[in-house]
C-alpha positions in Angstrom: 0.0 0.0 0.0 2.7 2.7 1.0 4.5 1.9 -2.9 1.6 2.8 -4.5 1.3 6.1 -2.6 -1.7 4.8 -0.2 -2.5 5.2 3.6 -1.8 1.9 5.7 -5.2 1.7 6.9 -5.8 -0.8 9.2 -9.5 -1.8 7.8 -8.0 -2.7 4.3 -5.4 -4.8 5.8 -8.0 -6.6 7.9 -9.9 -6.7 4.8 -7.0 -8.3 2.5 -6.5 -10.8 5.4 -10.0 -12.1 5.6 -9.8 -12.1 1.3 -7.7 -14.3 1.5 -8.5 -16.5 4.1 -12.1 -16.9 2.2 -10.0 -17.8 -0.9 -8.6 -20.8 0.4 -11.6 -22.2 1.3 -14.0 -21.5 -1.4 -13.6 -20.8 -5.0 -16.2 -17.9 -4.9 -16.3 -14.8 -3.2 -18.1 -11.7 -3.0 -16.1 -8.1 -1.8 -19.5 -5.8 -0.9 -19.7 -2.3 -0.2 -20.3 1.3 -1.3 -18.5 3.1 -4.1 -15.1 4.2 -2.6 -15.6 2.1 0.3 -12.3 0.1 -1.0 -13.2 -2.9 -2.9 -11.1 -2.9 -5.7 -7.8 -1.5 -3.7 -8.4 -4.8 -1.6 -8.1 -7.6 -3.9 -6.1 -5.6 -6.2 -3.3 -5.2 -2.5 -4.4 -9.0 -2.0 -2.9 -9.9 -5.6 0.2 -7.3 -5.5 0.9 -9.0 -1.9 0.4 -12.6 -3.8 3.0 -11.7 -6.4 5.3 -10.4 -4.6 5.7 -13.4 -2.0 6.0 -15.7 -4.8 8.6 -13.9 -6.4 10.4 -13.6 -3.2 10.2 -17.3 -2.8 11.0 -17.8 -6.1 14.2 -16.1 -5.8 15.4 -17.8 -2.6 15.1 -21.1 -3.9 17.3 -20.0 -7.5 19.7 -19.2 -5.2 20.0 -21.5 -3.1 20.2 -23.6 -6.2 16.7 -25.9 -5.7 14.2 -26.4 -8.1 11.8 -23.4 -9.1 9.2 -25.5 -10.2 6.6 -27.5 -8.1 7.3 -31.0 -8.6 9.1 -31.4 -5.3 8.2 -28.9 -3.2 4.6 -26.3 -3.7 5.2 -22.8 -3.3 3.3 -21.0 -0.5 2.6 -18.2 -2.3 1.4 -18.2 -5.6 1.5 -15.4 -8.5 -1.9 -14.1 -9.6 -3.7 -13.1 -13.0 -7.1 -11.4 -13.2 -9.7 -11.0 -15.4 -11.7 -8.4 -15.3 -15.6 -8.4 -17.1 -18.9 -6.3 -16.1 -22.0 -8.3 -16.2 -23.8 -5.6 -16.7 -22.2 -4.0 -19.8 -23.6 -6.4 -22.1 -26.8 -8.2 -22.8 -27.3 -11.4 -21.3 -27.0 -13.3 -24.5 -23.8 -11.4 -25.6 -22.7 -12.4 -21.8 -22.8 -16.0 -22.3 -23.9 -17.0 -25.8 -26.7 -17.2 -28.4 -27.6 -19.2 -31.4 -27.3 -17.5 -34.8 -28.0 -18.4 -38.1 -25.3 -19.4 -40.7 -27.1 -19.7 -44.2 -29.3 -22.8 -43.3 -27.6 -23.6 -40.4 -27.4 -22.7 -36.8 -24.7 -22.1 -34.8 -23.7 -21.5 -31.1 -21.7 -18.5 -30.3 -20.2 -17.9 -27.2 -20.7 -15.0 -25.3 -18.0 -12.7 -23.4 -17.9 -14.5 -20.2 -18.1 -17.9 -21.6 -15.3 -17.4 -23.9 -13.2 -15.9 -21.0 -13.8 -18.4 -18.5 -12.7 -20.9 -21.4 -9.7 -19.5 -21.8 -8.9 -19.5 -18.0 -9.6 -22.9 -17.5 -7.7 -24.0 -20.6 -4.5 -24.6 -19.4 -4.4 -25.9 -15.9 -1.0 -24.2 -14.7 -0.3 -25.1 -11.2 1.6 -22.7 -10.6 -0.3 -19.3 -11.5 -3.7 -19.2 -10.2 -6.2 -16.9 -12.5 -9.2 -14.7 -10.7 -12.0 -13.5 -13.2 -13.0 -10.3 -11.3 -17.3 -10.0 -11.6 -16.9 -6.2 -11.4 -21.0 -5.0 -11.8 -24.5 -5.4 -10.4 -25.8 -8.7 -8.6 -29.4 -9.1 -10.2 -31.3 -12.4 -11.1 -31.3 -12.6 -14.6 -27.6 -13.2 -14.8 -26.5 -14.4 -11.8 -28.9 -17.5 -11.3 -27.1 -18.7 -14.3 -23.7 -18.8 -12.1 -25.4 -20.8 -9.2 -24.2 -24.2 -10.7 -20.6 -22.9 -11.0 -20.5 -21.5 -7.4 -21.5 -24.8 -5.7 -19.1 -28.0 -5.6 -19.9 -29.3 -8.3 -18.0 -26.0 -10.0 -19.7 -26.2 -13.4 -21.2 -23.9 -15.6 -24.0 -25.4 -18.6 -24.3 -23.3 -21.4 -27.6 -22.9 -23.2 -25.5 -25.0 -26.5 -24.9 -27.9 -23.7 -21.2 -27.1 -23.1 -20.0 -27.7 -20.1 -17.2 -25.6 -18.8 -15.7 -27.2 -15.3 -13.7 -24.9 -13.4 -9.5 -26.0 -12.8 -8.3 -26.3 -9.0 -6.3 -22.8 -9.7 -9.6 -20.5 -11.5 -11.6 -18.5 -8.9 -14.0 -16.4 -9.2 -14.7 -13.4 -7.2 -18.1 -10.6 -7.3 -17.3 -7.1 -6.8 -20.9 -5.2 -6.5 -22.5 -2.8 -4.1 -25.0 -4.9 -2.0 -27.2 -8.2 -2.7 -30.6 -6.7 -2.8 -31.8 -9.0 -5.7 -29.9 -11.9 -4.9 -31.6 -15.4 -3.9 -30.6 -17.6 -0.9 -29.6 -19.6 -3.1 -26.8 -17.5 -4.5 -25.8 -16.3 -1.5 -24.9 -19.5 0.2 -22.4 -20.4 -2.1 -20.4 -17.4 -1.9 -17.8 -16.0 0.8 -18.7 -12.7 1.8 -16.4 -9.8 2.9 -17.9 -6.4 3.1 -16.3 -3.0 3.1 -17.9 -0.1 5.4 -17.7 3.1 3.9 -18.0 4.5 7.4 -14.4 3.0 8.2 -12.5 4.3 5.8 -13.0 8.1 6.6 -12.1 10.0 3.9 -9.9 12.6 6.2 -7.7 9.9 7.5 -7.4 8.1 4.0 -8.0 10.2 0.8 -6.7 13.6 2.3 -3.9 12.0 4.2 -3.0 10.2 1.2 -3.2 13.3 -1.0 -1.3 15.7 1.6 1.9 13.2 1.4 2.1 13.3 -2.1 2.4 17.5 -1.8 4.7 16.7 1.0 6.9 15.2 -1.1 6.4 17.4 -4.3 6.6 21.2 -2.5 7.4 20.5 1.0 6.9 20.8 4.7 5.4 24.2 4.5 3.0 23.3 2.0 1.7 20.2 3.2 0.8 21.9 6.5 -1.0 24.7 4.7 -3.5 22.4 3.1 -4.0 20.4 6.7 -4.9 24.2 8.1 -7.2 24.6 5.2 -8.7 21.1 5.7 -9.3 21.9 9.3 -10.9 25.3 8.7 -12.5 25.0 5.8 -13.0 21.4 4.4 -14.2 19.5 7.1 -16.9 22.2 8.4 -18.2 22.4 4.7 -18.4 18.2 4.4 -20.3 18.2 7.9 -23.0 20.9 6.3 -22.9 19.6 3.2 -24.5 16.4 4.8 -27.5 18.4 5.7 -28.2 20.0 2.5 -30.5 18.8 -0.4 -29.0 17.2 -3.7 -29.9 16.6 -6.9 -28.2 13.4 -7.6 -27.0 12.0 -4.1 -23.0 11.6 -3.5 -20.8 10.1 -1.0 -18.2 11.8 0.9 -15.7 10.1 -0.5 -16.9 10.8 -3.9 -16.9 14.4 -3.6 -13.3 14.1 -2.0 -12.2 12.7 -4.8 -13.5 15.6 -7.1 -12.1 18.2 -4.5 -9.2 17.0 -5.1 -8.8 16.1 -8.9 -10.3 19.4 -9.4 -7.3 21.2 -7.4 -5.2 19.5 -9.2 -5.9 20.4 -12.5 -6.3 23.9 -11.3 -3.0 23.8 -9.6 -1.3 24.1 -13.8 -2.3 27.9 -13.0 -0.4 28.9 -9.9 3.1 27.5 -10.0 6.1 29.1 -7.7 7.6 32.2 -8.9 11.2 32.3 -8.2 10.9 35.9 -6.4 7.7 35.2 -5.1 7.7 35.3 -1.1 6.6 32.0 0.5 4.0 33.2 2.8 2.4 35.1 0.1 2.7 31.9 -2.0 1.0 29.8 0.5 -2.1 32.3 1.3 -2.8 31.9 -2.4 -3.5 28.2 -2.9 -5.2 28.6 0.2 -7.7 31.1 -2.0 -7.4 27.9 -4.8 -8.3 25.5 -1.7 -11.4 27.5 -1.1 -12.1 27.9 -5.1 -11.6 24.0 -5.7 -13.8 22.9 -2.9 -16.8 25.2 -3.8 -17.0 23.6 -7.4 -16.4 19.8 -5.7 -17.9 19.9 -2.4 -20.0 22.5 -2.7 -21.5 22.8 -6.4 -23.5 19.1 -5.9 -26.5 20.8 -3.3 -29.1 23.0 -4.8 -29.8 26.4 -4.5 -31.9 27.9 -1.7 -31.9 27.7 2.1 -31.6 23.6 1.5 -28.6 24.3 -0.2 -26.3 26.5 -1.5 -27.4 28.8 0.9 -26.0 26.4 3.8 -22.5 26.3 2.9 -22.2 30.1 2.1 -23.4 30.4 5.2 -20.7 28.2 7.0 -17.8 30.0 4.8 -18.7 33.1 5.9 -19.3 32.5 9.5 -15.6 30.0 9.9 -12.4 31.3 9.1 -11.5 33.8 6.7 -11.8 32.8 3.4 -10.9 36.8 1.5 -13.8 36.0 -0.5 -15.6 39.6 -0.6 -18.7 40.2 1.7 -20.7 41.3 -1.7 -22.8 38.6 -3.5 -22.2 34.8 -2.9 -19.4 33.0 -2.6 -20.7 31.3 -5.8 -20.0 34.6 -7.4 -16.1 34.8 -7.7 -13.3 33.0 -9.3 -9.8 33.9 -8.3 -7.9 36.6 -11.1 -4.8 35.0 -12.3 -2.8 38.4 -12.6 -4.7 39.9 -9.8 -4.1 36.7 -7.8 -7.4 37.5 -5.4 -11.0 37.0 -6.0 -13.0 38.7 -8.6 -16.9 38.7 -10.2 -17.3 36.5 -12.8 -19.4 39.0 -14.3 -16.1 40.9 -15.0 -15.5 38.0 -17.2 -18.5 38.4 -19.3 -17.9 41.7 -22.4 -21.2 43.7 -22.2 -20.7 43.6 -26.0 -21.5 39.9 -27.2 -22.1 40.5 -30.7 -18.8 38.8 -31.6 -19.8 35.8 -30.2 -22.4 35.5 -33.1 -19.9 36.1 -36.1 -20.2 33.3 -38.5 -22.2 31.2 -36.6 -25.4 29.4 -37.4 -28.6 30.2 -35.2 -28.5 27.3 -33.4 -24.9 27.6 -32.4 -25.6 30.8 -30.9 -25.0 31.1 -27.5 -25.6 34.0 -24.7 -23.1 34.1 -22.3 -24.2 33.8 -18.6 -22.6 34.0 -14.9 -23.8 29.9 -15.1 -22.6 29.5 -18.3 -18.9 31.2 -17.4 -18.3 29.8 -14.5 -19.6 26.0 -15.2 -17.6 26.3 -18.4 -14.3 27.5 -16.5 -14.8 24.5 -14.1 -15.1 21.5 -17.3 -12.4 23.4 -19.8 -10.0 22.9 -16.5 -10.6 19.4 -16.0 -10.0 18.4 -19.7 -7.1 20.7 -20.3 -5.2 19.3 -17.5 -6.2 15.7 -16.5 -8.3 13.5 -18.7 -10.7 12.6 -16.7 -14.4 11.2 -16.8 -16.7 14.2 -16.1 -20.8 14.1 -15.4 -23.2 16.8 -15.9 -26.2 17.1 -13.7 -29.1 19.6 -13.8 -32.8 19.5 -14.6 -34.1 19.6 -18.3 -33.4 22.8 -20.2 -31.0 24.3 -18.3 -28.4 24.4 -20.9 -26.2 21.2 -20.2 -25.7 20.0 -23.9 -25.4 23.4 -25.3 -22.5 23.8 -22.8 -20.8 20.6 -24.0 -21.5 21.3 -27.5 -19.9 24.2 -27.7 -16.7 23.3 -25.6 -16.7 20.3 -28.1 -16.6 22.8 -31.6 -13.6 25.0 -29.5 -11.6 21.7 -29.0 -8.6 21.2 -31.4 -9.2 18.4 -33.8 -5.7 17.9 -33.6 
């Protein structure tokens, strides 16, 4: 965990333990829990741990001159391969096979997770043991089909009469959220390890996390800056935010994750000037702190006293934030060559007529406060990290208009 830049948390560990303790006595296994609650970190620390213990082993016995294979003595350890297939992204025909018709004849063609599994249990290498990762939704009309292969008897029957019987090194293992849909049936046959969100608190995981990697990237002084601004600012606007209404409901986590990704890609615009004084350095990512986590944390809840209103509320009433007393918070994005807070009406000309130059009617579009600032907030998170972005908001309020137009100002090349 601390290689690939992660917290040592104590729940994952536990978690990776009891993984693998239900992998030695069963050949299915279900990892459940909440998005971000640490599903796929655990098996994936499970396998890394896997590898690197056989590799370890490996090299002890080379030189100690004995035999690296298993004909005399089994390795403890052994290396792992995954496969990884979501139920759910294709039909259920395409997911394990269909009959089609070939002229006059008809044929069987195997679907995605047939052919896979196939594969896996093709050659029966004692050595290497192969997971095939079920990373999607438990419902009935796919996984009823699985029953046969979860039990001892380890076989799944295809609709064409194939049988395919799982090899002593295949396992299989369910990643999904909860098991609301799934029969007795299916649930007996599978070991069960389940993740609480609740554990894994996003201060003591994500943001710790996060803060080493600026530790080690701009310093001491640095990383204590954003723990201050965590302290003052973050935390008190995560604890409102949980009272506030939202149009599509997120998790903590999630919206840490944003926070973050979102600072990121808007740290590109304030690097270190050589003459630049350090203090006056630091107070101004603290102003991009407070900009980042208004369009993360705080852009999710709606407008009015259910909302919005909640969390200007809070930043006003904590610590200073040099966000001006006029208008919103909402209102401001932070001046590059000003470096302080300005109205992103100054951003919009008064004189939009250029904006309709050689442009059909359709393309036409009037710049607003919205517009500007929701624009800012995508245009920063393409330019500088690729990254998957979703657009919420009711009908008609201009969400593929927005897109549409970011899309004609991209460079083809």
């Amino acid at each position: 965990m601390i290689r690939r830049g992660l917290v040592l948390n104590e729940n994952i560990v536990v978690k990776c333990m009891q993984l693998y303790e239900s992998k030695c006595t069963r050949h299915s296994n279900m990892v459940i829990g909440n998005t971000m609650a640490g599903k796929t970190t655990t098996w994936e620390i499970l396998q890394e741990a896997l590898n690197e213990s056989y590799k370890k082993e490996f090299a002890e016995r080379d030189k100690a001159g004995q035999n690296t294979t298993e004909k005399d003595k089994p390795y403890k350890y052994k290396p792992v391969k995954v496969q990884i297939l979501n139920p759910k992204a294709v039909s259920l025909q395409e997911l394990y096979g269909y009959e089609m018709k070939d002229g006059s004849n008809t044929v069987w063609k195997d679907g995605v997770l047939a052919r896979v599994l196939k594969d896996m249990c093709k050659a029966d290498d004692a050595i290497e043991n192969r997971w095939m990762i079920l990373d999607g939704p438990v419902d009935t009309l796919w996984i009823e089909t699985m029953n046969s292969v979860m039990d001892d008897s380890k076989l799944l029957t295809l609709d064409s009469g194939d049988r395919i019987k799982l090899t002593t090194n295949v396992r299989l293992l369910f990643e999904c959220e909860n098991l609301n849909v799934a029969s007795p049936a299916t649930v007996s046959r599978a070991g069960m390890i389940y993740l609480d969100i609740e554990e894994l608190h996003w201060r003591d995981s994500l943001i710790e996390s996060w803060i080493r990697k600026k530790k080690v990237d701009f310093g001491e002084d640095y990383a204590e800056k954003l723990k201050e601004c965590v302290h003052s600012h973050l935390q008190k606007v995560m604890d409102v935010k949980k009272t506030c209404k939202e149009l599509v409901v997120t998790s903590d986590s999630a919206l840490i994750r944003s926070f973050t990704r979102l600072y990121d890609c808007l740290m590109v615009n304030f690097p270190y000037g050589k003459n630049e004084e350090r203090d006056t350095y630091l107070n101004y990512i603290e102003k991009w702190f407070i900009f980042a986590m208004i369009w993360s944390v705080g852009c999710t809840v709606e407008g009015g006293e259910e909302g919005r209103l909640k969390i200007e509320n809070i930043l006003r009433d904590g610590a200073p934030t040099g966000i001006p007393m006029t208008g919103t918070v909402y209102d401001y994005f932070i001046d590059l060559e000003r470096k302080d807070f300005k109205l992103w009406s100054d951003k919009i000309s008064g004189d939009q007529k250029g904006l309709f130059k050689d442009k059909k009617f359709h393309e036409i579009q009037v710049e607003t406060i919205d517009s500007k600032r929701n624009r800012y907030v995508v245009e920063a998170l393409l330019k500088n990290e690729k990254i998957e972005i979703l657009l919420i908001g009711r009908s008609g309020v201009g969400k593929t208009s927005m897109v549409e137009n970011i899309l004609r100002s991209i460079d083809t090349n």
